[in-house]
N, CA, C and O of each residue as an XYZ file, in Angstrom:
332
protein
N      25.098      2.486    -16.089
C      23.899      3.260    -15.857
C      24.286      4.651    -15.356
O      25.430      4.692    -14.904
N      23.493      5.993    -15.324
C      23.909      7.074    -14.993
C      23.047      7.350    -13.784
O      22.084      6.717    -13.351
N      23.538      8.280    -13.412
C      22.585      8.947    -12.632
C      21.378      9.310    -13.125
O      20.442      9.325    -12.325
N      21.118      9.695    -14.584
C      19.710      9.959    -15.227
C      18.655      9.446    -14.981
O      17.550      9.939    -14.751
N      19.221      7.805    -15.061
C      18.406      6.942    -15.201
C      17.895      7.222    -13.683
O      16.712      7.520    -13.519
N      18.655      7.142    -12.724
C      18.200      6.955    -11.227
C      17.279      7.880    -10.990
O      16.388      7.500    -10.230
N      17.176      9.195    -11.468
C      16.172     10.220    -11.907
C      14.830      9.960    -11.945
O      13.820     10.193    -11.281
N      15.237      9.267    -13.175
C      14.082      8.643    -14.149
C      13.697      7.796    -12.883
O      12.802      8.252    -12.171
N      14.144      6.895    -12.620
C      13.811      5.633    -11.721
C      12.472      6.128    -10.872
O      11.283      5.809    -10.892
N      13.444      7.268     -9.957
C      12.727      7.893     -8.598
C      11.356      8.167     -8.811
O      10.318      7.869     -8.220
N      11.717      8.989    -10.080
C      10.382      9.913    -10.734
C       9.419      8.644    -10.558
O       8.678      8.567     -9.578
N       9.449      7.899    -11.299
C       8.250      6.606    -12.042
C       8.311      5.877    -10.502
O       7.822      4.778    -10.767
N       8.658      5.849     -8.906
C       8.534      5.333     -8.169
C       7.953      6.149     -7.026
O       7.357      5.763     -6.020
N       8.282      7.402     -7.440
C       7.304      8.675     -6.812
C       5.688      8.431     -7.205
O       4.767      8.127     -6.446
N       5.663      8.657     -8.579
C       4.125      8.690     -9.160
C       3.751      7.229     -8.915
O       2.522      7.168     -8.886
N       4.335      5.955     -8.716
C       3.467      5.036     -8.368
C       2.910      4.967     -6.742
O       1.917      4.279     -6.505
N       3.420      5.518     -5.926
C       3.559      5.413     -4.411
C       2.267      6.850     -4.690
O       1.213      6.640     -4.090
N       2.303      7.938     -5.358
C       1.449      8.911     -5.310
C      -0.376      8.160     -5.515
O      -1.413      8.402     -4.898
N      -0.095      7.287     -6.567
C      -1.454      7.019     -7.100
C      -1.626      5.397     -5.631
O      -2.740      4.933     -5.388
N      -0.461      4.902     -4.982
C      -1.250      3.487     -4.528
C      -1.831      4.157     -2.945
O      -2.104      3.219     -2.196
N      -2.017      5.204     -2.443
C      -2.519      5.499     -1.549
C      -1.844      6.097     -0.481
O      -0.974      6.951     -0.654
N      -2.313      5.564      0.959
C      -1.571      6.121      2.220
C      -0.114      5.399      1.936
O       0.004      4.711      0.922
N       0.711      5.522      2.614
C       1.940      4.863      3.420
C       2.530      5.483      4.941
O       2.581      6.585      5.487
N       2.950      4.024      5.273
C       3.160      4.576      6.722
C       3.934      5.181      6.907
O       4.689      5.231      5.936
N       4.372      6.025      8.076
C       5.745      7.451      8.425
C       7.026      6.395      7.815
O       7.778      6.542      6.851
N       6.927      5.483      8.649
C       8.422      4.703      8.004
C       8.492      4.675      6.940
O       9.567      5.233      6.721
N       7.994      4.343      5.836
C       8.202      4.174      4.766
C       8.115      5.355      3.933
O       8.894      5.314      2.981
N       7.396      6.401      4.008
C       7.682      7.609      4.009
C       9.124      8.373      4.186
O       9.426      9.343      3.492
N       9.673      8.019      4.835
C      10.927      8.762      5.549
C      11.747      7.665      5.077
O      12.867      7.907      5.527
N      11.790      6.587      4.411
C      12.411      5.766      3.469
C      12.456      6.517      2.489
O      13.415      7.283      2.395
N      11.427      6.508      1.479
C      11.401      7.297      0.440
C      11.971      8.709      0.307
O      12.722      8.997     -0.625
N      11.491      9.877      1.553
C      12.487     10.891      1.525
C      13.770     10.801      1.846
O      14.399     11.857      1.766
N      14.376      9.804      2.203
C      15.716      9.354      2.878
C      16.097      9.283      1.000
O      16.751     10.123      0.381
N      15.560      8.227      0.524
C      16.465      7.806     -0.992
C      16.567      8.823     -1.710
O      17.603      8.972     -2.358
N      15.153     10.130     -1.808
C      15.296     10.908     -2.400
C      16.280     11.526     -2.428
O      16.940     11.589     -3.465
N      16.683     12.207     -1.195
C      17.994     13.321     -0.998
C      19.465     12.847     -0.916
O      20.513     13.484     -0.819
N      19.160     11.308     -0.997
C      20.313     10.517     -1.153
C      20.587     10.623     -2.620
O      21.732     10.844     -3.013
N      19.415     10.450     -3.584
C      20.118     10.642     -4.855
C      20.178     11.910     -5.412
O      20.599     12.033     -6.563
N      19.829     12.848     -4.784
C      19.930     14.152     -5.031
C      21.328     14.494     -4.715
O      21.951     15.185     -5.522
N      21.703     14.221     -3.988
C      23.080     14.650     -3.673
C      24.333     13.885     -3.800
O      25.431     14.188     -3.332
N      23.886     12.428     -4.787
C      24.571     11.608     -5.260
C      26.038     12.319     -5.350
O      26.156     13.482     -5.737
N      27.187     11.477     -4.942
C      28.449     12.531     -5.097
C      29.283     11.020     -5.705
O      30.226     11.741     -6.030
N      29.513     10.332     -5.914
C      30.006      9.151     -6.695
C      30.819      8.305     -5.588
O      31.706      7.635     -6.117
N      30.746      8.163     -4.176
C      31.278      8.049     -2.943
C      31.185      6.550     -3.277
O      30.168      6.399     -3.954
N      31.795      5.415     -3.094
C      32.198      4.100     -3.062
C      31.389      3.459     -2.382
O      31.320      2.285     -2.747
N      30.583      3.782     -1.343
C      29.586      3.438     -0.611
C      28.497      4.314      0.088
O      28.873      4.836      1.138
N      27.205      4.570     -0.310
C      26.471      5.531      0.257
C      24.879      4.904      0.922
O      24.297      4.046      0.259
N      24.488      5.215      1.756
C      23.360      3.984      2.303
C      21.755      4.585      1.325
O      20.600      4.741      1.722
N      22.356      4.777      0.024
C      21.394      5.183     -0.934
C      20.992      3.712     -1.098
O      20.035      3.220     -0.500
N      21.691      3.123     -1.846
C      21.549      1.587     -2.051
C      20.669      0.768     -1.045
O      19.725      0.068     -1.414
N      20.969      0.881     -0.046
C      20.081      0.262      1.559
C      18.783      0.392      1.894
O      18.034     -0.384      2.487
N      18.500      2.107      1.175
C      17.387      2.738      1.396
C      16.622      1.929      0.284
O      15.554      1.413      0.615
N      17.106      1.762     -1.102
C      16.343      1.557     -1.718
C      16.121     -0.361     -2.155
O      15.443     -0.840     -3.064
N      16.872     -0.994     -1.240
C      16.292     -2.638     -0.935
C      15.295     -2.507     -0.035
O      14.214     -2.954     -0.420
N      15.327     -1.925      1.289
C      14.590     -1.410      2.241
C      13.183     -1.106      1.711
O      12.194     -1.342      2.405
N      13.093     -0.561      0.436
C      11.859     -0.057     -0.103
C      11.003     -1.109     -0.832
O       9.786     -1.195     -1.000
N      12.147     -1.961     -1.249
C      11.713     -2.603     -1.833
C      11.297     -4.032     -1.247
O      10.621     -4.836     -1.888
N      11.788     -4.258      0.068
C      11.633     -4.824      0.928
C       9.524     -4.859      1.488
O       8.676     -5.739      1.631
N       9.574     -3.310      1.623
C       8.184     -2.930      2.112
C       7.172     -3.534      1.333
O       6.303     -4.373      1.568
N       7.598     -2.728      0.109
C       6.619     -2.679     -1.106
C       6.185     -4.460     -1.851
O       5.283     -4.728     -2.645
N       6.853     -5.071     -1.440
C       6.591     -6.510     -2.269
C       5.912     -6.924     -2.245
O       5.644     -7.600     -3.238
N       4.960     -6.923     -1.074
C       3.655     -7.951     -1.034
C       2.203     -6.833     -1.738
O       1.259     -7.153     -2.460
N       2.553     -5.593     -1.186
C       1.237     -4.470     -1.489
C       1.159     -3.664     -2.733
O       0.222     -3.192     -3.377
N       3.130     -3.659     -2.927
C       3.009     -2.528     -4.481
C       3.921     -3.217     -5.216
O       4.875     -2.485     -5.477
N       4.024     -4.204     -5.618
C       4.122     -4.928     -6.481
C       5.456     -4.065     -7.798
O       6.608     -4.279     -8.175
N       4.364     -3.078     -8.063
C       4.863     -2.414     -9.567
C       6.335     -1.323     -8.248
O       7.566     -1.318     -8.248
N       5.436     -0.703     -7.493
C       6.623      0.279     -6.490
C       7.848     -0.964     -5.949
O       8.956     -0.779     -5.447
N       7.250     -2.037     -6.229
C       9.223     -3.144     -5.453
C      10.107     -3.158     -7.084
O      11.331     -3.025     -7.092
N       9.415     -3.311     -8.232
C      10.259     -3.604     -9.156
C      10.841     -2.239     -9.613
O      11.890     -2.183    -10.254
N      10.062     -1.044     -9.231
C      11.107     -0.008     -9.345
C      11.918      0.224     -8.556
O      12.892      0.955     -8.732
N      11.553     -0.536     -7.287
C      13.030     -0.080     -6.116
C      14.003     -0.592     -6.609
O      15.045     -0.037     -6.958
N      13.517     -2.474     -6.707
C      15.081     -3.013     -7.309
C      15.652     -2.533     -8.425
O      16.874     -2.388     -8.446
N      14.900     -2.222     -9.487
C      15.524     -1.104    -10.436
C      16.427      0.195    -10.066
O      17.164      0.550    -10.986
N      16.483      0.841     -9.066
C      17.025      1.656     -8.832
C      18.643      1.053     -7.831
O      19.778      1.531     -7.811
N      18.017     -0.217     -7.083
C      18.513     -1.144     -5.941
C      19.988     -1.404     -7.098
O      21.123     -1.113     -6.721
N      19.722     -1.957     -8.436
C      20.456     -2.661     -9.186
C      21.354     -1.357     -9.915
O      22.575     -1.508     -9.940
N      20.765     -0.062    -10.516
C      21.534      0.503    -10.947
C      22.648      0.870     -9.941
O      23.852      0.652    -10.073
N      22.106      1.384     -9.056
C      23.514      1.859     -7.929
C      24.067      0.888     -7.535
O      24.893      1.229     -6.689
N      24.060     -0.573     -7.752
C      25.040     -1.590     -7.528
C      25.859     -1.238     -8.557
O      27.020     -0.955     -8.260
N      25.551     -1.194     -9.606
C      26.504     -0.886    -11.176
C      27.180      0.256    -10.942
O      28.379      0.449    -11.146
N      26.250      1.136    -10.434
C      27.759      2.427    -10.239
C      28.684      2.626     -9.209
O      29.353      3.635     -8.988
N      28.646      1.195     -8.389
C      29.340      1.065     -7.176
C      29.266      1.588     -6.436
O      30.281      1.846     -5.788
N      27.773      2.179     -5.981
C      27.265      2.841     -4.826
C      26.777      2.152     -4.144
O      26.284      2.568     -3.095
């Protein structure tokens, strides 16, 4: 998987979190946490990008349903790139 995809990922996990309403500061500051984590993706062997985004997906399971299967989507690519 590339980084593209993780792009792609964010994007389609941005606009679902945009349209499902409020979210709380924590989870908020989750989401900007993963963002600038994959923004500045540097190919590092371990980065707590990955953490952020079980964490999200952690939140999201019972309320956003569609926002957990894009976390683990993103959760699973950066396992593959050994992040």
């Amino acid at each position: 998987m590339s980084k593209e995809k993780l792009g792609e990922l964010l994007t389609e996990l941005n606009r679902e979190l945009h349209t499902a309403g409020e979210l709380d500061e924590e989870t908020r500051e989750l989401l900007s946490q993963l963002n600038d984590d994959i923004e500045r993706l540097t190919g590092e062997a371990h980065s707590p990008t990955f953490d952020s985004a079980k964490q999200l997906e952690s939140r999201f399971a019972a309320n956003h349903p569609v926002a957990a299967r894009i976390a683990r989507e993103l959760a699973d690519v950066l396992a593959k790139m050994g992040i």
